[in-house]
C-alpha positions in Angstrom: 0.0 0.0 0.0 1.5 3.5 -1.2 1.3 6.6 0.9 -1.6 7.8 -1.5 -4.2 4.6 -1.1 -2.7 5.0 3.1 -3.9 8.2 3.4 -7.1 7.1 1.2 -8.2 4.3 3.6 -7.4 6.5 6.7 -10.0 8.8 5.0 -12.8 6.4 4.3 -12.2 4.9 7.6 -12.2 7.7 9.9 -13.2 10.9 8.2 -15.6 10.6 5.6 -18.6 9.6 7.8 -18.5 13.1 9.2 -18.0 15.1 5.9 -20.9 16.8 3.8 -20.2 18.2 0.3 -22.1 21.3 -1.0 -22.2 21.6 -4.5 -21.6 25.1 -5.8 -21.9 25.5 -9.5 -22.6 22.3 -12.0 -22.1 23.3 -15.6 -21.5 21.1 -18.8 -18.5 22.2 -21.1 -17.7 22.0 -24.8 -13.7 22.4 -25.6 -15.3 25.9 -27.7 -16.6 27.4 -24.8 -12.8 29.0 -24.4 -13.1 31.3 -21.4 -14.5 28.6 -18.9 -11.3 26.2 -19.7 -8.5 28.3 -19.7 -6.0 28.4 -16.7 -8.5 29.6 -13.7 -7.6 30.4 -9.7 -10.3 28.0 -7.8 -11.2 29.4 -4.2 -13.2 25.8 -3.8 -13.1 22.4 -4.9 -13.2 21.1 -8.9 -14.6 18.0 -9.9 -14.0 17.2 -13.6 -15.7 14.2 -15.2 -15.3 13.8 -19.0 -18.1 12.6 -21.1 -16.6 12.6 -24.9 -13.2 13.6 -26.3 -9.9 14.2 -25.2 -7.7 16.8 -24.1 -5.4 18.0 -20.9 -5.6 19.2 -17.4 -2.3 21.1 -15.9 -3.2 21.4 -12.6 -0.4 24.3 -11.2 2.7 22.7 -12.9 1.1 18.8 -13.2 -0.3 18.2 -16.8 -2.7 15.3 -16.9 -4.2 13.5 -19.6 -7.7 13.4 -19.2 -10.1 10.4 -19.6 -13.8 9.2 -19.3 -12.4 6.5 -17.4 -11.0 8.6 -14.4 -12.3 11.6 -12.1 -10.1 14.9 -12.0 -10.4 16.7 -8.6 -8.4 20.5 -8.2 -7.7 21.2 -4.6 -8.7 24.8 -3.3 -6.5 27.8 -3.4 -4.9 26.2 -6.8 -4.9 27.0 -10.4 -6.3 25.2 -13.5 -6.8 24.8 -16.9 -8.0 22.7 -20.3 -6.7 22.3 -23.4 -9.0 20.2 -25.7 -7.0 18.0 -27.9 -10.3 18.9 -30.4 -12.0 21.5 -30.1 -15.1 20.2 -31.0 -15.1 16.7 -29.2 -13.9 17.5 -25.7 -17.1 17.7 -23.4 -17.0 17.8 -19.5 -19.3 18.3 -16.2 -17.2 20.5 -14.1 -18.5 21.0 -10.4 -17.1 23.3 -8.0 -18.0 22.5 -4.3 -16.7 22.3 -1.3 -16.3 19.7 1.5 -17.1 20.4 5.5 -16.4 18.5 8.3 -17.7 18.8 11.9 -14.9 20.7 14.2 -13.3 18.3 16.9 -12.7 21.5 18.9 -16.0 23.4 18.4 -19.0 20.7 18.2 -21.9 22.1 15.7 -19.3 24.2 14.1 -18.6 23.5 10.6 -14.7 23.7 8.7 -13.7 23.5 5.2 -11.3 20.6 4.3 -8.8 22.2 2.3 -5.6 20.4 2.9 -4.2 16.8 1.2 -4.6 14.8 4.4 -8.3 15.9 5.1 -9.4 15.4 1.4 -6.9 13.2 0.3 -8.5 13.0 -3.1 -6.8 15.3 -5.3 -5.5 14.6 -9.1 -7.0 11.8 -11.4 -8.6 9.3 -9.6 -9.2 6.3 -11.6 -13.1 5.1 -10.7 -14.6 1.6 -11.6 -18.4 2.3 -13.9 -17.4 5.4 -14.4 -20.1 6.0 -17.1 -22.5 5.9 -14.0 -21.0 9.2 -13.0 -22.4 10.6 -16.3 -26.0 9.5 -15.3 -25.5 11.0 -11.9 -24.4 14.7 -13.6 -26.9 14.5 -16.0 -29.3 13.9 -13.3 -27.9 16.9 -11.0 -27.4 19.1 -13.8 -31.0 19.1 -14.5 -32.1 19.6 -11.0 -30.0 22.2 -10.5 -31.6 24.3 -13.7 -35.0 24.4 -12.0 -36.0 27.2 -10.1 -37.8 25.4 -7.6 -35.8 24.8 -3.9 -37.0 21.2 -3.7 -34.8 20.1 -6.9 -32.0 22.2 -5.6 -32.4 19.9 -2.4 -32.4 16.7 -4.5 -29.5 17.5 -6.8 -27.4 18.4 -3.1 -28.3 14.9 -2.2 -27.8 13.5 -5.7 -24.1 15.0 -5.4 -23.8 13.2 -1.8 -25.0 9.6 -3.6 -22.2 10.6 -6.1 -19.4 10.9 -4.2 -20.6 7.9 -2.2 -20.1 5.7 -5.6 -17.0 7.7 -6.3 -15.2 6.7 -2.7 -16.6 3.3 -3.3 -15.2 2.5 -7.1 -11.9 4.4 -6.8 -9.4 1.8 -8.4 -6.0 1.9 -7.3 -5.6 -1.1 -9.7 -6.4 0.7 -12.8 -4.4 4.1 -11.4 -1.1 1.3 -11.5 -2.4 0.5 -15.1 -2.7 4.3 -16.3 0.6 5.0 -14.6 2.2 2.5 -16.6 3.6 5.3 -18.9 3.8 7.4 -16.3 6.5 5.3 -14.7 8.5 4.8 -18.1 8.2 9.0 -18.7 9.7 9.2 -15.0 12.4 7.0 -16.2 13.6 9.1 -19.5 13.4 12.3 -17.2 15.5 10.3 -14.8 18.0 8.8 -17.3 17.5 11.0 -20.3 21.8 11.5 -20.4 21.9 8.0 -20.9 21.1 5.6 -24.5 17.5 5.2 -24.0 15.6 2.6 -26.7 12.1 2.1 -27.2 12.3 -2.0 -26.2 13.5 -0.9 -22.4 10.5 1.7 -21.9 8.1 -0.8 -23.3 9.6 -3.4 -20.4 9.0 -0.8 -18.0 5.5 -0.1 -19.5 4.6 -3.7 -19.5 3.6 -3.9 -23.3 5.1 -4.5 -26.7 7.3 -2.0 -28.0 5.1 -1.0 -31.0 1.9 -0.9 -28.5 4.3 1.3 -26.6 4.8 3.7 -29.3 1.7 4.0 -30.7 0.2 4.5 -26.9 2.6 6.9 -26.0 2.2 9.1 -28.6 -1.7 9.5 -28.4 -1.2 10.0 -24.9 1.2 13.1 -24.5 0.7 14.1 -28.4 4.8 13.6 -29.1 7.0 10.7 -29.5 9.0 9.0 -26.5 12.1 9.7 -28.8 11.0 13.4 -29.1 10.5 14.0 -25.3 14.2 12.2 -24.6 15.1 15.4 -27.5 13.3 17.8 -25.1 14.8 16.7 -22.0 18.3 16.8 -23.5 17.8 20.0 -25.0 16.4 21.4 -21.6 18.7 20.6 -19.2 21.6 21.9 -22.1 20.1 25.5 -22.0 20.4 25.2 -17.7 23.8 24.2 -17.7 24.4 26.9 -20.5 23.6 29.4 -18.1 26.0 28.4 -15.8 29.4 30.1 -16.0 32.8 28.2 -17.5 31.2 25.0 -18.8 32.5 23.7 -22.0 30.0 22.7 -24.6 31.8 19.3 -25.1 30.9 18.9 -21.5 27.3 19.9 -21.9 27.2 17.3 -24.6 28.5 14.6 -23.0 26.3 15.5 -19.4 23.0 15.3 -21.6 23.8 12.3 -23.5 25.2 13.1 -26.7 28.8 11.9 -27.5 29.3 13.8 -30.5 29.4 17.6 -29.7 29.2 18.6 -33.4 26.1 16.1 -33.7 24.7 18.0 -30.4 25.3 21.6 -31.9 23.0 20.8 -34.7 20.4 19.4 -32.8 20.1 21.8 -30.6 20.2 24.5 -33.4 17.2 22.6 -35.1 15.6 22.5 -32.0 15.9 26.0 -30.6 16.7 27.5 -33.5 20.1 29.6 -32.9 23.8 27.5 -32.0 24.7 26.7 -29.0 27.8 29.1 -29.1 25.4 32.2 -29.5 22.7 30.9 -27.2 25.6 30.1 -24.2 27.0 34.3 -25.1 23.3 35.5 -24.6 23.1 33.6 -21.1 26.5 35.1 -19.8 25.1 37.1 -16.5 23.1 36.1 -14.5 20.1 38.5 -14.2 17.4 38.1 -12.0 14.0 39.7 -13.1 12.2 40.4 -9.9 8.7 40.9 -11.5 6.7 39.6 -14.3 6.8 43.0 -16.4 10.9 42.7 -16.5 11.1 39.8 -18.2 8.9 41.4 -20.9 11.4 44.4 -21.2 14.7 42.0 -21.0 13.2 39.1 -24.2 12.8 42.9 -25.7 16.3 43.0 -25.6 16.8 39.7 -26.6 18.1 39.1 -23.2 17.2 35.4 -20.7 16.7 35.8 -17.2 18.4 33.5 -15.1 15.3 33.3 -12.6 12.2 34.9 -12.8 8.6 34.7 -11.8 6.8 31.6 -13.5 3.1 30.2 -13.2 0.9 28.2 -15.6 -2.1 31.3 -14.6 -0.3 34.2 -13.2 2.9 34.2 -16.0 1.0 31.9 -18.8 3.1 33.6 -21.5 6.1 33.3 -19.9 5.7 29.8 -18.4 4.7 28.6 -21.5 7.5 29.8 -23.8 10.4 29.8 -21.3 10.0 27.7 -18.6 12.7 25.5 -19.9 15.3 28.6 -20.4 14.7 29.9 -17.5 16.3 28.2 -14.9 15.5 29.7 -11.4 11.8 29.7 -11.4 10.4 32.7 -8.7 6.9 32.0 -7.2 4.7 34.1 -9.4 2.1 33.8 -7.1 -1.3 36.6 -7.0 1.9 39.7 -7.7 4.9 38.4 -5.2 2.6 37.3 -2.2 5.3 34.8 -1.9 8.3 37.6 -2.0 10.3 35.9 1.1 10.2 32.6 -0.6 12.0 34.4 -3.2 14.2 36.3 -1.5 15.5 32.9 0.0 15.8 31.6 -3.9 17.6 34.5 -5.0 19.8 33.3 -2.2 21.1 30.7 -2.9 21.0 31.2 -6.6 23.6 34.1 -6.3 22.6 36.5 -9.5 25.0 38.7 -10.8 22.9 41.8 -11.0 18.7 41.9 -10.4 16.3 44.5 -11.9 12.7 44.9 -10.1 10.2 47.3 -10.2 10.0 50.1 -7.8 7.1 48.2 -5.9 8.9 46.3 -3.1 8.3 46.9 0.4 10.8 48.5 2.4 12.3 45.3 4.1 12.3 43.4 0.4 14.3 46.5 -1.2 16.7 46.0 1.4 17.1 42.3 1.2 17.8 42.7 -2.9 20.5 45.3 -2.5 22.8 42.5 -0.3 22.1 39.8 -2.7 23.1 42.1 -5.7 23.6 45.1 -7.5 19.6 46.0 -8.0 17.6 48.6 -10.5 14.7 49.3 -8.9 12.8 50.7 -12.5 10.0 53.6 -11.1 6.8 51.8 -12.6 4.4 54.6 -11.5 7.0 57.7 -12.7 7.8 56.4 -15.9 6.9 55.1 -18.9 7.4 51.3 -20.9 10.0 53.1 -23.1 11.9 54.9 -20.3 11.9 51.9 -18.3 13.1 50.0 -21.4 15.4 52.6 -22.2 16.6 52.4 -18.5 16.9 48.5 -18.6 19.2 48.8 -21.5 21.0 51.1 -19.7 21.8 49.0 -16.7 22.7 46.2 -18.8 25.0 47.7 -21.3 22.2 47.3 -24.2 21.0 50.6 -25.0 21.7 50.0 -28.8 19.5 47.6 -28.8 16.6 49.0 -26.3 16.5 52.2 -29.4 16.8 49.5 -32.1 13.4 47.7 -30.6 11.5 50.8 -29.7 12.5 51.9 -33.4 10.8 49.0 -35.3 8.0 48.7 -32.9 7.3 52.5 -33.9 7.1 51.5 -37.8 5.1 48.4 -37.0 2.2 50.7 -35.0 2.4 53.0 -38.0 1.6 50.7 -40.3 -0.8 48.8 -39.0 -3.1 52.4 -37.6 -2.9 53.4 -41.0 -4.6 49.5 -42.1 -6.6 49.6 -39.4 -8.2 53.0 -40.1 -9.0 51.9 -43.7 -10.4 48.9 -42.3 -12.3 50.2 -38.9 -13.0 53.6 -40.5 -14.9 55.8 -38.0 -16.4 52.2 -36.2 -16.2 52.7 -32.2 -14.6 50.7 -29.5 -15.5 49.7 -25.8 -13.1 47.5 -23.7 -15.2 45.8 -20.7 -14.2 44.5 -17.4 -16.1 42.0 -15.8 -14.6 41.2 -12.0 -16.7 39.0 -9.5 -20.3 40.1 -10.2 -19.4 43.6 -11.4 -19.4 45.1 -14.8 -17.1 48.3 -15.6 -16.0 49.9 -19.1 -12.1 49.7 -18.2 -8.8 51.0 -19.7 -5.3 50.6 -18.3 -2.2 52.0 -19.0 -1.0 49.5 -21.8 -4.7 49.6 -23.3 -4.0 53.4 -23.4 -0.7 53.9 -25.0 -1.1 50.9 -27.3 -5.0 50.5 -28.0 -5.8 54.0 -28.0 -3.3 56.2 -28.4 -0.6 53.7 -30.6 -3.6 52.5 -33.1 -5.9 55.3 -32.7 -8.7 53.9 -32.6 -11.9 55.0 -31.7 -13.1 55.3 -28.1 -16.9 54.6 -27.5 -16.5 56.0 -23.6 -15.0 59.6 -23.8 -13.4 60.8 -20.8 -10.4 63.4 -20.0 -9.1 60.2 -17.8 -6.0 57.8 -19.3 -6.7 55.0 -16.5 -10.2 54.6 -15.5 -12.5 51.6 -14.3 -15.8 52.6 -14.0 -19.0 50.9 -13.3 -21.8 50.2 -15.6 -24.6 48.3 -16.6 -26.2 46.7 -19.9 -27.9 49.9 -20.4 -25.3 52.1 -20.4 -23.5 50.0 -23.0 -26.4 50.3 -25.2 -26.3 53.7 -24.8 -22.8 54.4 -25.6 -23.8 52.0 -28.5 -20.0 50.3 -29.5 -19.4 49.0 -32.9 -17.0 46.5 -31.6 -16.3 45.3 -28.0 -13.3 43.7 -26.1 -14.1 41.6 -22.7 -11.4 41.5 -19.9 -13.0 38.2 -18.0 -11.0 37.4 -15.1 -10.5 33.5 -14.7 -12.2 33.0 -11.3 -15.8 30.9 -10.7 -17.7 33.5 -9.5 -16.6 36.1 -12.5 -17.0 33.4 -14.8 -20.8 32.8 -13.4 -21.6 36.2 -14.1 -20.2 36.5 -17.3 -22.0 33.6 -18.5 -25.0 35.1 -17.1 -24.9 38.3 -18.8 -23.9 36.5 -22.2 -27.4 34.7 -21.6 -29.5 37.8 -21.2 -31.4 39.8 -23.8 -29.3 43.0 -23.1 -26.8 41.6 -24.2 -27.5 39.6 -27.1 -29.5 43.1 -28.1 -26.1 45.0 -28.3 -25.2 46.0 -31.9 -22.0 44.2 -31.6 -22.9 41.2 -30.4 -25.5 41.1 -33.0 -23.0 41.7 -35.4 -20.5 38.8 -34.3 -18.2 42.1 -33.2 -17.7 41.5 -28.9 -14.1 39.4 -28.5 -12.7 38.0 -25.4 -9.1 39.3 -24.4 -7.4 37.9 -21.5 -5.1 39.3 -18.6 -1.9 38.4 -20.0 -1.2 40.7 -22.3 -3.8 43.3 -21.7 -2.5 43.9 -18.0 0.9 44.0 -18.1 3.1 47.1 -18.6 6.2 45.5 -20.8 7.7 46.5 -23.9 6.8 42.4 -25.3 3.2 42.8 -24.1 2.2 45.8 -25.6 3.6 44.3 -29.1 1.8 41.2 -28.5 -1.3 43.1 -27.6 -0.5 44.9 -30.8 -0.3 41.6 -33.0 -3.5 40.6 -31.2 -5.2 43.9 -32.2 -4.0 43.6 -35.9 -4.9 39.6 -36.4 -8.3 40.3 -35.0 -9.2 43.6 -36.4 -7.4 43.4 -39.8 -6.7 39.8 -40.7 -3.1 40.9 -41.2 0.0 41.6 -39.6 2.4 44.4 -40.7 
């Protein structure tokens, strides 16, 4: 018995007979319904049960591989999201709740189990008849839609009766079976420096080597040969970043025993030599806060740490988690700075820039682990604090180079976009928690606004504002075109799909005219040099079918 099926019986045994789960929110998924899958913050429990099509959870930095034949359960205070293999197959109940337990302290007073050994069910739980699940959500979910508060009360009990059959027909069994590649992936990120063949995973997986292959791939959507590539090439950019290590070395250390055969892999692979990439990744600079590393890849420049999440860095994480080889907590803007402080530590940087937004005792603990800029984000500018950044670092040729082609790049694409957009109007919306506001930030200013010039459907003296409205007053300003800001959260997510379903808003002109597009946090909300040209490339592929 593992430490997982331990803590499992302990919880069946003991625990569960005093627990009661109330159901929250029930709602049935399509892999178009975008904004409802994309990497969320969860305040509650998820329960994910997958009725057709295939796809993947990353649950903070764990990717799983979802299947009708298994539950998926996100802890509280965590982060989430789904990317459907197909778009138009991947289908899903997903239920947020949340699990009590009478207080051995306080009798008659209820607490929230939040923590791995009072729920130990967390992950993908593999579940005997799963398909009985479905009939159980499609049974809640219809309960749930009626107005009346008897059918409410059933569908609570109906969710009690499920997780009864759940905590009865979880299959450690079948979780050994469906780890079975799992344990063979552990094993090439274990031994990737060493000759890995197909015949010894497919011993460690239990099947025939072509089964193997064939498995593998429509699993994780990439060869078992490929990922070895991957690893190799991953751990060769983290000991690039080290100082004084010889690319035979780094050759050898990853597995290849030709360095020459190595150097054009790696070329292939990230698409510049190893000689230039190891000269870009000289110093060691630590960017404190998400917004730096925007300005540094402006300057064709690598952090050597840096904050990275799947949610609050998605860009970054995405693209450059396997550069990057000190990952800060990113976590809701540097709650975790003292974590980080202890990271930057022991990872010794050369030199760190951060924005001027540190508390007193964190500016002080930078200074003694290295030279710091401290960029004024409030007193200045992207392109001063770009300008500033190049500075520091000894690239201010390049900082003016950037700023330069970016310049030509807005000028061309305003002057297609006002032959295209003409004298149309635009309205960005917020929608946060149950609130509705017509919102502009700083980027949305410089780049939306003032860059593109396009047309504003809210006139105000105000740059920055975030103001409150309601359906009405939309209608009234009457917008052509409108962008949503949704933030990723249930309960602004609940709303939104709310207001989507009401007649206001299917009544406004640009919804009627297929004209109202979703734009997300990242890179709307952050103040970089890379964001705003993203957020310019977004503007130009949605507005004008083209890029300059």
């Amino acid at each position: 018995m593992n430490d997982r099926q331990a803590m499992f019986q302990e919880f069946t045994e003991h625990v569960m007979a005093d627990v009661m789960f109330k159901l929250r929110d029930i709602a049935w998924i399509k892999g178009d319904e975008h904004e409802r899958l994309r990497q969320q913050f969860t305040n509650s429990h998820i329960l994910l049960i997958v009725t057709g099509g295939r796809g993947r959870l990353r649950l903070e930095n764990v990717e799983h591989q979802l299947r009708q034949d298994a539950i998926y359960i996100c802890p509280p205070m965590s982060t989430f999201g789904i990317d459907p293999d197909s778009v138009d197959e991947l289908q899903m109940y997903v239920m947020r709740f949340d699990a009590f337990s009478e207080s051995k302290q306080r009798r008659r007073r209820l607490r929230v189990l939040r923590e791995e050994h009072e729920f130990p069910l967390m992950g993908e739980v593999s579940v005997r008849s799963a398909g009985q699940l479905v009939l159980y959500c499609d049974s809640i979910a219809e309960l749930w839609q009626q107005a009346g508060g008897i059918d409410r009360f059933r569908s609570q009990t109906m969710f009690q009766e499920m997780w009864y059959h759940i905590v009865k027909n979880v299959d450690f069994t079948a979780q050994d079976s469906a780890t079975a590649l799992e344990r063979a992936r552990a094993y090439m990120e274990e031994h990737y420096s060493q000759n890995i063949t197909i015949e010894q995973l497919a011993r460690i997986a239990e099947v025939s080597p072509k089964y193997f292959v064939d498995l593998y791939k429509k699993t994780y959507g990439v060869s078992a040969m490929d990922y070895v590539t991957e690893l190799r090439i991953s751990r060769a950019k983290q000991l690039m970043a080290q100082s004084h290590v010889k690319l035979r070395e780094i050759a050898h250390q990853v597995g290849y025993n030709d360095e020459f055969y190595f150097s054009r892999k790696f070329k292939k692979e990230v698409g510049v030599s190893p000689t230039f990439y190891m000269k870009s990744r000289q110093r060691k600079i630590a960017a404190y806060r998400a917004p730096i590393i925007g300005q540094m890849l402006a300057l064709k420049m690598m952090p050597f740490a840096a904050p990275l999440h799947p949610k609050w860095t998605a860009y970054y994480y995405q693209n450059y988690r396997n550069d990057i080889p000190v990952h800060l907590s990113a976590f809701r803007q540097n709650e975790n700075w003292k974590a980080n402080i202890e990271m930057l530590q022991e990872a010794k940087p050369d030199v760190i820039i951060s924005l001027d937004k540190a508390n007193e005792q964190e500016t002080e603990q930078l200074a003694r682990i290295a030279p710091t800029l401290f960029v004024p984000y409030e007193a200045q500018g992207w392109r001063e604090q770009l300008l500033m950044i190049g500075d520091f670092l000894g690239e201010s040729v390049e900082a003016r180079h950037w700023l330069a082609a970016y310049d030509e790049k807005m000028a061309r694409g305003r002057e297609g976009l006002r032959k295209t957009l003409e004298e149309e109007t635009f309205l960005i919306l917020r929608v946060f928690k149950n609130e509705l506001t017509v919102h502009c930030n700083r980027s949305m200013n410089e780049v939306f606004y003032k860059g593109l010039q396009v047309k504003p459907a809210f006139v105000t003296t105000e740059d920055v504002y975030d103001q409150t409205v309601s359906l009405a007053d939309v209608a009234a300003l009457n917008p052509d075109r409108v962008l949503m800001l949704v933030c990723q959260e249930a309960e602004t997510l609940e709303t939104f799909k709310q207001l989507k379903l009401s007649a206001q808003w299917r009544d406004l002109k640009a919804v009627r005219n297929n004209r109202a597009y979703l734009i997300t946090s990242d890179p709307w909300r952050e103040y970089s040099a890379l964001a705003h040209n993203r957020v310019l490339d977004q503007c130009l592929r949605l507005f004008s079918g083209d890029r300059p």
